[in-house]
Backbone bond lengths (Angstrom), bond angles and torsions (degrees), N, CA, C in turn:
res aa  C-N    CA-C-N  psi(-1)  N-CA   C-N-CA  omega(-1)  CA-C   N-CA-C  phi
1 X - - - 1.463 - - 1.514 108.17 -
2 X 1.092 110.36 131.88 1.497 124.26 179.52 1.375 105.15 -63.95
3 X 1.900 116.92 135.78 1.078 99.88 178.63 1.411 117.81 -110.40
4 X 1.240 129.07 -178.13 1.637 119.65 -156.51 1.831 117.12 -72.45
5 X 0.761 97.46 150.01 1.978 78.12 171.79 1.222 129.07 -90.46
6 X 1.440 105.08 129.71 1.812 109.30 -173.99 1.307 111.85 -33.00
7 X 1.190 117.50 166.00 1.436 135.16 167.04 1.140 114.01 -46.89
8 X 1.526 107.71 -79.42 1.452 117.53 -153.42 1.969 92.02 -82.58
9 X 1.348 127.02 25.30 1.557 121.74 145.73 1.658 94.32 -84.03
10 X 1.485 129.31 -66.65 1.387 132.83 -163.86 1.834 92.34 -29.18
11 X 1.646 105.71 -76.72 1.661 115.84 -170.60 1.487 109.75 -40.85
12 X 1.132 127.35 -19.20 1.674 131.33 -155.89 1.405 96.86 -91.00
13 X 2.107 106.77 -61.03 1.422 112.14 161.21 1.541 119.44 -32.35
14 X 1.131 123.68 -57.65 1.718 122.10 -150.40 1.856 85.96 -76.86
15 X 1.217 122.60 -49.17 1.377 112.14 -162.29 1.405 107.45 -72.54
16 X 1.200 137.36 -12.00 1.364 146.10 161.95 1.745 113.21 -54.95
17 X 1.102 110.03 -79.46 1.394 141.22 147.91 2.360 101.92 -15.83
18 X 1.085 106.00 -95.75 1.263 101.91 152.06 1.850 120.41 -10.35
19 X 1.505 114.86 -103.82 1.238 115.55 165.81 1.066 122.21 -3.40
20 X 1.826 107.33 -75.41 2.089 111.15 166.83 1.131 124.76 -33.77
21 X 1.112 137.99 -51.38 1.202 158.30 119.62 1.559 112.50 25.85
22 X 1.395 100.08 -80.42 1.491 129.02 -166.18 1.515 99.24 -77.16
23 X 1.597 128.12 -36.26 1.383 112.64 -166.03 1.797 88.55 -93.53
24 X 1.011 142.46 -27.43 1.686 137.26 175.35 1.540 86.23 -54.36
25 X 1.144 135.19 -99.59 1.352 150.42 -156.96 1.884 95.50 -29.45
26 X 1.526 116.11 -42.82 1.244 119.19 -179.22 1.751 114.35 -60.33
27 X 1.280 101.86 -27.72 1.558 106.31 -163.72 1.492 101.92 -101.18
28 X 1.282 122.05 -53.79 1.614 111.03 164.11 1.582 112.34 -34.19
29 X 1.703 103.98 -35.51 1.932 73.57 -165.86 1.428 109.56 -91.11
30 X 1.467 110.83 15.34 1.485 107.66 169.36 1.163 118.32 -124.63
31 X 1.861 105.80 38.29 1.273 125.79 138.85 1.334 111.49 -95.00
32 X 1.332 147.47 -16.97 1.245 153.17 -162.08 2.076 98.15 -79.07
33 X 1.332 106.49 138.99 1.358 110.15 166.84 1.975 116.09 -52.37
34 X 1.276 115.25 173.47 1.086 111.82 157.03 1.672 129.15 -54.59
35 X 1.445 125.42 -40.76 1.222 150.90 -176.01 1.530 91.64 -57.98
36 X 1.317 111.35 -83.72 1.331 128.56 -179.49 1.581 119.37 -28.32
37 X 1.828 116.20 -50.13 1.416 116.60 -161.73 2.026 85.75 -87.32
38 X 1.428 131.69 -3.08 1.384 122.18 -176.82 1.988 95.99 -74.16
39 X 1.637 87.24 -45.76 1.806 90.10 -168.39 1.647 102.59 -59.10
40 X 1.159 104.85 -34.90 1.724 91.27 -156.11 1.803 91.79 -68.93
41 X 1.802 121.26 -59.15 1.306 123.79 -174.55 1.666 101.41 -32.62
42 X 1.178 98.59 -58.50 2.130 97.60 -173.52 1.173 111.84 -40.94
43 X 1.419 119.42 -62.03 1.308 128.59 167.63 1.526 125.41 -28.86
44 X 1.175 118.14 -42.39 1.456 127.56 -147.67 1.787 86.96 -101.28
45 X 1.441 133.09 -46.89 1.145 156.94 -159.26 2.134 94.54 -73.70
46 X 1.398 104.60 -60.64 1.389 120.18 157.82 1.773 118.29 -20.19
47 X 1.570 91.11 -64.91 1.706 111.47 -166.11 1.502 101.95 -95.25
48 X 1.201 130.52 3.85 1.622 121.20 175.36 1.706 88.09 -113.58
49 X 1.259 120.51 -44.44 1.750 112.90 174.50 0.961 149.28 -75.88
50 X 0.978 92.39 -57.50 2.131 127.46 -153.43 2.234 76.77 -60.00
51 X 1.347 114.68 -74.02 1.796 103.73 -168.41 1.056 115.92 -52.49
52 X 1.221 122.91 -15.37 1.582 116.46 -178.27 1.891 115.22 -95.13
53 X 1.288 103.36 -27.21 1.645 127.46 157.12 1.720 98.63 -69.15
54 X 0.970 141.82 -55.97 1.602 129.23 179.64 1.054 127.55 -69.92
55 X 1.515 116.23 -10.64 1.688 123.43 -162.90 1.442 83.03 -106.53
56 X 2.080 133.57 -30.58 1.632 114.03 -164.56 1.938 91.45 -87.47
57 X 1.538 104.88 -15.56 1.555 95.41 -167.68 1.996 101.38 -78.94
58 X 1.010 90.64 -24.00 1.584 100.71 165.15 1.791 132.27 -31.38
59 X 2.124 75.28 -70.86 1.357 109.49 166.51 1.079 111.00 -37.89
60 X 1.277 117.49 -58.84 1.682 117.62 -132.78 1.758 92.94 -92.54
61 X 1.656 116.22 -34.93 1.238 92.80 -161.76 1.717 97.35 -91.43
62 X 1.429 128.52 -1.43 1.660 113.81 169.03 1.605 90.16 -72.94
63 X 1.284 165.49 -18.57 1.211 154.23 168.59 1.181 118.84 -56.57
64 X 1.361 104.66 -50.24 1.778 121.54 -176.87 1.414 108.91 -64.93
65 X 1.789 112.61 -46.82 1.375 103.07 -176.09 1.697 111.57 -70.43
66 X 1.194 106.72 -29.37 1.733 112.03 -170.17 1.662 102.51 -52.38
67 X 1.514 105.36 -37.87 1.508 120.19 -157.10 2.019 102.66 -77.35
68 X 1.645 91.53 -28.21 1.853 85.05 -172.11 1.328 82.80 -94.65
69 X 0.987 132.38 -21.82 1.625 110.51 178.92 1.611 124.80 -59.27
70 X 1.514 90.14 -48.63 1.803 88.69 172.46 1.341 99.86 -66.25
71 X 1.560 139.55 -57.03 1.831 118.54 -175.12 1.273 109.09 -26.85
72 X 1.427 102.27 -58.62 1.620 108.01 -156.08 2.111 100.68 -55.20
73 X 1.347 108.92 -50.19 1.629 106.68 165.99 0.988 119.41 -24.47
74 X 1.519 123.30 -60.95 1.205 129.74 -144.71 1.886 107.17 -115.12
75 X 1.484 112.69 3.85 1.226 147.45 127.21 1.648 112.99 -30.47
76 X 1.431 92.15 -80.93 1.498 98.74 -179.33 1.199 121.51 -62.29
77 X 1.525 129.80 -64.55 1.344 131.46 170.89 1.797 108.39 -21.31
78 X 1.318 113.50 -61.63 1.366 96.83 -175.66 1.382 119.75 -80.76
79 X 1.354 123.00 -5.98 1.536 113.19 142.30 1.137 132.76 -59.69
80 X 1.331 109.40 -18.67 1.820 105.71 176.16 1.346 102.51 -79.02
81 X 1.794 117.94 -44.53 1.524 102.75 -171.95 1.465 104.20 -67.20
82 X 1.157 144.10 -42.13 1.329 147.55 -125.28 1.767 93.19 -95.37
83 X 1.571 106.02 -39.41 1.848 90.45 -165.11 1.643 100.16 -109.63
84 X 1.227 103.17 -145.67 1.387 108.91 -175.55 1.630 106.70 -87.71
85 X 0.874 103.21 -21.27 1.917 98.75 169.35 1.323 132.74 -27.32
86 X 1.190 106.88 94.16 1.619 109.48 -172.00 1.895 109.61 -96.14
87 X 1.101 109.07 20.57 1.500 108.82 -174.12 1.388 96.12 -117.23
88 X 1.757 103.04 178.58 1.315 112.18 -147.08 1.561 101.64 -113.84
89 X 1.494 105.87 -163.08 1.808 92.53 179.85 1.384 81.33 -172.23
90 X 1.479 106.93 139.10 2.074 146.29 -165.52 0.976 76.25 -151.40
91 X 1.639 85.92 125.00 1.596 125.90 174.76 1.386 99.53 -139.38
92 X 1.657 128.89 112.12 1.192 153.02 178.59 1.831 117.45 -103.90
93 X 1.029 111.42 -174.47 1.143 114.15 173.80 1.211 89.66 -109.23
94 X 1.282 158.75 -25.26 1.681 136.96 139.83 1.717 114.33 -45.72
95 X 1.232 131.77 -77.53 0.994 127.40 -149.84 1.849 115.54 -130.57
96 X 1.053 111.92 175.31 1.111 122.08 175.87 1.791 130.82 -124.39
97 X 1.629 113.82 71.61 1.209 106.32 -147.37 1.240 129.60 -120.09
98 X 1.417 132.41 104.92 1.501 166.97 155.18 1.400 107.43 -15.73
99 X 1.576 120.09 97.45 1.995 109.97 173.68 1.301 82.27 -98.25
100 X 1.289 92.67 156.06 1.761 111.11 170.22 1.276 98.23 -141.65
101 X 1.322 134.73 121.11 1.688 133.76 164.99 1.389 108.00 -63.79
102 X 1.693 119.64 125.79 1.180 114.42 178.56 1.108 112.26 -60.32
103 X 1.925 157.57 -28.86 1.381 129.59 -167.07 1.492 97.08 -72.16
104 X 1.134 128.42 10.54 1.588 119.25 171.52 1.648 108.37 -89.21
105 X 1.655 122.52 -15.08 1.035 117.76 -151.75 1.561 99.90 -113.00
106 X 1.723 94.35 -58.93 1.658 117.53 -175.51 1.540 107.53 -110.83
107 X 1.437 105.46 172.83 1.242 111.38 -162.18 2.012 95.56 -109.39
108 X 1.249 125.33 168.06 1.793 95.62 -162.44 1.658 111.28 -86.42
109 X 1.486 105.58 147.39 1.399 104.39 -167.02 1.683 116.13 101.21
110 X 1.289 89.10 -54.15 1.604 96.63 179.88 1.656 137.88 -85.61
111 X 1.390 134.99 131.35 1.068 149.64 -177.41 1.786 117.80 -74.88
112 X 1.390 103.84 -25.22 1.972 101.60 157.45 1.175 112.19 -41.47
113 X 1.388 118.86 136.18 1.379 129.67 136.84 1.575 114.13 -55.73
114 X 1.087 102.62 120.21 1.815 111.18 162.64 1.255 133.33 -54.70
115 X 1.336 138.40 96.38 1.271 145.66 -172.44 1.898 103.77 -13.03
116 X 1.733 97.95 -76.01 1.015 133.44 172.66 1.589 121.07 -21.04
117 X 1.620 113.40 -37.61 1.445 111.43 158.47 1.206 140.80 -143.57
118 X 1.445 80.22 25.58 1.856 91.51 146.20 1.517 156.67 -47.17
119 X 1.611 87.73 0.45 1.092 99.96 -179.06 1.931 111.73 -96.24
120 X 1.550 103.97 -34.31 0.632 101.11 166.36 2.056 132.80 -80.07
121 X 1.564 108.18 2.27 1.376 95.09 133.70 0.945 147.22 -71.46
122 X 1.686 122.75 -25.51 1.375 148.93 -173.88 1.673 88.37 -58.09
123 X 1.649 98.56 -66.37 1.531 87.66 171.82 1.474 142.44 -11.16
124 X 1.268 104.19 -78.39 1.690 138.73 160.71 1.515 111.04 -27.59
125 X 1.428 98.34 -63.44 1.507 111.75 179.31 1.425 94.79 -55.54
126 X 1.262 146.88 -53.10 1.750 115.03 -168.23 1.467 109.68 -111.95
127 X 1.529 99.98 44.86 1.358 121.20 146.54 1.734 97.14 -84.81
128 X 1.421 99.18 -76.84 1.491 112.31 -159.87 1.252 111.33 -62.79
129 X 1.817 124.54 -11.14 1.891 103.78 -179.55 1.429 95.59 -96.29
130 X 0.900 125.57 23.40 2.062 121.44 156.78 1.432 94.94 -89.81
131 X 0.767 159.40 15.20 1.924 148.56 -138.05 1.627 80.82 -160.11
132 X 1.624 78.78 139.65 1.216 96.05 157.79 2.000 118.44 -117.42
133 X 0.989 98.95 8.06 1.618 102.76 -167.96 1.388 98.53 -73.25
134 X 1.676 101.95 -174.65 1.435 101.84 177.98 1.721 103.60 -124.91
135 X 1.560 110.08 160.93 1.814 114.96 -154.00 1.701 83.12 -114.51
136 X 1.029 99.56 159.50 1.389 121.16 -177.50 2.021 82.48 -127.65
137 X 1.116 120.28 138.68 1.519 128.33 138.38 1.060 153.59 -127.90
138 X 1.556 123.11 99.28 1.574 129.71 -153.79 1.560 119.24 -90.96
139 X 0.988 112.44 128.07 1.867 130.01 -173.68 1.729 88.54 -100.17
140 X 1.163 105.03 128.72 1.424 143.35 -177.78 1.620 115.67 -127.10
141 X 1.667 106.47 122.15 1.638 127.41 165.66 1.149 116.72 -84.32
142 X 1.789 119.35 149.50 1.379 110.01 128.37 1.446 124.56 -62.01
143 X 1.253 139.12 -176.26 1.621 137.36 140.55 1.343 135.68 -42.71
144 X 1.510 99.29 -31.27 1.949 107.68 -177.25 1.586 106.77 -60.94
145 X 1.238 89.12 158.72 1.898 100.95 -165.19 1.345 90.45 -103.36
146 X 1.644 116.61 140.89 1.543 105.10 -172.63 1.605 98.19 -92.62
147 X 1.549 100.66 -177.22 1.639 131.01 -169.41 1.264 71.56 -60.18
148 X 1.891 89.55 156.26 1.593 116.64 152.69 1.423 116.10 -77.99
149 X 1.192 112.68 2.89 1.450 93.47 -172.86 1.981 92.59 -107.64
150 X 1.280 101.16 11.90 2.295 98.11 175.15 0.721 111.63 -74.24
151 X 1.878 116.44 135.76 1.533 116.73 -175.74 1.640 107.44 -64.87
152 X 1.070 119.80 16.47 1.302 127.28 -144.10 2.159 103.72 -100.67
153 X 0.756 149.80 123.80 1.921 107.68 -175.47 1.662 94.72 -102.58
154 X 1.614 140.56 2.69 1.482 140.37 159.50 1.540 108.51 -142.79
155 X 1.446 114.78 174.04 1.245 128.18 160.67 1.596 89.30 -57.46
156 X 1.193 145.33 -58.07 1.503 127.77 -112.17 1.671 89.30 -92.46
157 X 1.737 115.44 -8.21 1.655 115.78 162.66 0.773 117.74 -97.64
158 X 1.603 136.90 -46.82 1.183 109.37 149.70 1.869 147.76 -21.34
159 X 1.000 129.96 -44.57 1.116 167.09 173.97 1.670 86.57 -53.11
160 X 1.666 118.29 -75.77 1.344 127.62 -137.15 1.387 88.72 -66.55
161 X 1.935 104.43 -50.58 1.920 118.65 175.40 1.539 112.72 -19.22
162 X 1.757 106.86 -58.64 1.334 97.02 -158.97 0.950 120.42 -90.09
163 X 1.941 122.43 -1.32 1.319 131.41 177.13 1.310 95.60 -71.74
164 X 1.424 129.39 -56.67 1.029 146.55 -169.45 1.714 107.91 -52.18
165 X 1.231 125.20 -38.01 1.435 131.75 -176.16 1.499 99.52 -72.06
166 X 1.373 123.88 -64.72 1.324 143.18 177.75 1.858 114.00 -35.42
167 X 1.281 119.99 -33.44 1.283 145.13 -154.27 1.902 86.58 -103.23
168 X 1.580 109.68 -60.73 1.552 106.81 -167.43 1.989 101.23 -65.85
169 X 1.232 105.23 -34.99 1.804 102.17 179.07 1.454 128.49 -58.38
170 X 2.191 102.38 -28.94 1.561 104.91 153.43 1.124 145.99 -77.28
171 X 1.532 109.61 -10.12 1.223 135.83 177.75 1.837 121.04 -87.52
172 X 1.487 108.18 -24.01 1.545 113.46 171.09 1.361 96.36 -111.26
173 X 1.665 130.82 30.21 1.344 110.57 150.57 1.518 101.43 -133.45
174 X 1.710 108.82 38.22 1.362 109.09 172.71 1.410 151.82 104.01
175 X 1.836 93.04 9.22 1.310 111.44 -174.47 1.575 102.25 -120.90
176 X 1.881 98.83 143.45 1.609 86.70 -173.87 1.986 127.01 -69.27
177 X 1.308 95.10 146.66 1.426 91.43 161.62 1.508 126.19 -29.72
178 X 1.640 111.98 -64.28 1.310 110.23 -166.30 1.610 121.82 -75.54
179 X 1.294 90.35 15.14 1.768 81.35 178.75 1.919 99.14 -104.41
180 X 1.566 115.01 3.45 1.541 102.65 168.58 1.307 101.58 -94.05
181 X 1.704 94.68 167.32 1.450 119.99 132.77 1.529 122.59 -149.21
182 X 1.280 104.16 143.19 1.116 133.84 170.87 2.061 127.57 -34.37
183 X 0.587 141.75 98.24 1.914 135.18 171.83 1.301 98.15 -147.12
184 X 2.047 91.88 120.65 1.851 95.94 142.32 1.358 98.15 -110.21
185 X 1.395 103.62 162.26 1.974 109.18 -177.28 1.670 81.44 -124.35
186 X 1.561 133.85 13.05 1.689 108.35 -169.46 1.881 122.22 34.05
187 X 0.690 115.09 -123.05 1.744 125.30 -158.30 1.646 104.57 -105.98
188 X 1.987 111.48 -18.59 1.329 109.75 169.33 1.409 135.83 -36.96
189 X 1.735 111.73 -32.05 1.421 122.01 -163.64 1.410 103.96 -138.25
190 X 1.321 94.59 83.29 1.416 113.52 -173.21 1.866 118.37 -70.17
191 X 1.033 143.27 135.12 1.220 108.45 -174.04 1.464 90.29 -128.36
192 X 1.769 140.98 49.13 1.171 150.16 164.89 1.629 99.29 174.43
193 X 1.269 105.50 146.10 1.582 133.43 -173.74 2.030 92.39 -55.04
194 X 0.895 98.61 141.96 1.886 113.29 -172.62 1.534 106.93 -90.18
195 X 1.623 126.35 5.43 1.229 112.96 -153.49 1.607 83.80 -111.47
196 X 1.122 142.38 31.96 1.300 124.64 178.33 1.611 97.69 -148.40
197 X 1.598 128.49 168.13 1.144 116.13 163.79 1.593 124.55 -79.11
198 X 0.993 118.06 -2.80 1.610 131.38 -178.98 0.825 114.77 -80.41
199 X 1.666 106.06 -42.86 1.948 100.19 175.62 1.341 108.41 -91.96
200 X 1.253 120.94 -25.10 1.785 101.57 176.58 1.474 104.79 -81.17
201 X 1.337 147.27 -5.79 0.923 135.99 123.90 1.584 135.98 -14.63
202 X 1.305 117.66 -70.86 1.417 133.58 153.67 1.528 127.12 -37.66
203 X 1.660 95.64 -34.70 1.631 106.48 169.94 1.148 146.34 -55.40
204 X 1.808 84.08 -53.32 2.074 125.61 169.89 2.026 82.75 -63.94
205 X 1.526 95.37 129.69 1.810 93.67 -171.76 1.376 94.28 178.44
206 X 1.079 104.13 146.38 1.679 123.78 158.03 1.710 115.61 -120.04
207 X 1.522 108.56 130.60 1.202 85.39 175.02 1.687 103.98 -143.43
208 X 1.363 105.71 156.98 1.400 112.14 -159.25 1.368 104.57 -110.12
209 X 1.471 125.55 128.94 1.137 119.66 179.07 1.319 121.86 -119.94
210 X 1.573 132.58 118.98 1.686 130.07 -175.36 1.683 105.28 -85.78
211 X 0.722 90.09 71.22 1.756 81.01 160.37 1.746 126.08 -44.47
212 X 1.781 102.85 117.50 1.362 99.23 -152.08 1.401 88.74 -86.28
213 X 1.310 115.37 160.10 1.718 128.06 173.04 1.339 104.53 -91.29
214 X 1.361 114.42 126.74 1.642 116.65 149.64 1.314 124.66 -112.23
């Protein structure tokens, strides 16, 4: 009876086998034109790199953004102590978001930006041209129904006006269009009870939202 074959014949076989392999594959490609052996090298250079180069460039820039995101946080915080900013700031793993009470912004009724604190958008603005994310900006009511004589015909335009004003002041000091958008909600999204002056106070608001990138 025949007896079995050692191992290291089996291993000797396969790496033989292998080799053949490797010198056919060697000789076809030096049948291939010049043109031809550029595509295949690219190819091969492509599939041993290029995913492993996209997955560290990956890496590196969810790091980078994580890293300007917290500046930009801690950006803001000391803009609230430092200027007249009396609003607050929620920071989520969605968003990044800026209240501003409108009598800090607008005057009542009205959708102007105020000479007076413009600076402290200017501020804001070189918060946001380090960023690359994109801002959402929401115009916020009290409940009261305005005068008949407001160019306005509801809160819920009003509201849209001053998002809309707020949005055109980052944009002529240098930030692109396409990273806004636009929302008034009027008196819909109340963020304190309307029956007192303190909370519709809290209401009248702008608020800025960074949408964080992941």
């Amino acid at each position: 009876m025949a007896e079995d074959n050692p191992l290291w014949l089996v291993v000797l076989c396969d790496l033989m086998t292998n080799l053949m392999l490797f010198f056919l594959i060697l000789f076809s490609f030096t049948r291939q034109d010049d043109m031809e052996r550029k595509k295949i090298m690219q190819g091969l250079q492509e599939g041993f790199k290029g995913k492993q180069q996209t997955e560290a460039e990956q890496r590196a820039e969810g790091v980078l953004t994580k890293l300007e995101e917290e500046q930009a946080i801690s950006q803001i915080e000391r803009l609230i102590a430092q200027k007249r900013l009396q609003g607050g700031l929620e920071v989520t793993d969605e968003k990044i978001a800026l209240q501003m009470p409108n009598p800090a912004l607008f005057e009542s009724g009205r959708s102007g930006i105020e000479p007076a604190v413009a600076k402290d958008l200017e501020a804001m603005t070189l918060i946001l041209v380090k960023l690359k994310n994109d801002v959402i900006v929401e115009g916020h009511t009290d409940s009261r129904p305005l005068s008949a004589k407001s160019p306005f015909r509801s809160n819920w335009h009003l509201s849209a006006a001053r998002a809309d004003s707020v949005i055109r002041f980052f944009i002529q000091n240098g930030l692109a269009a396409s990273r806004f958008i636009a929302a008034g909600y009027g008196e819909m999204k109340p963020a304190a009870p309307n029956d007192t002056e303190e909370g519709r106070a809290k209401n009248r608001r702008i608020e800025i939202h960074v949408i964080r990138r992941r």
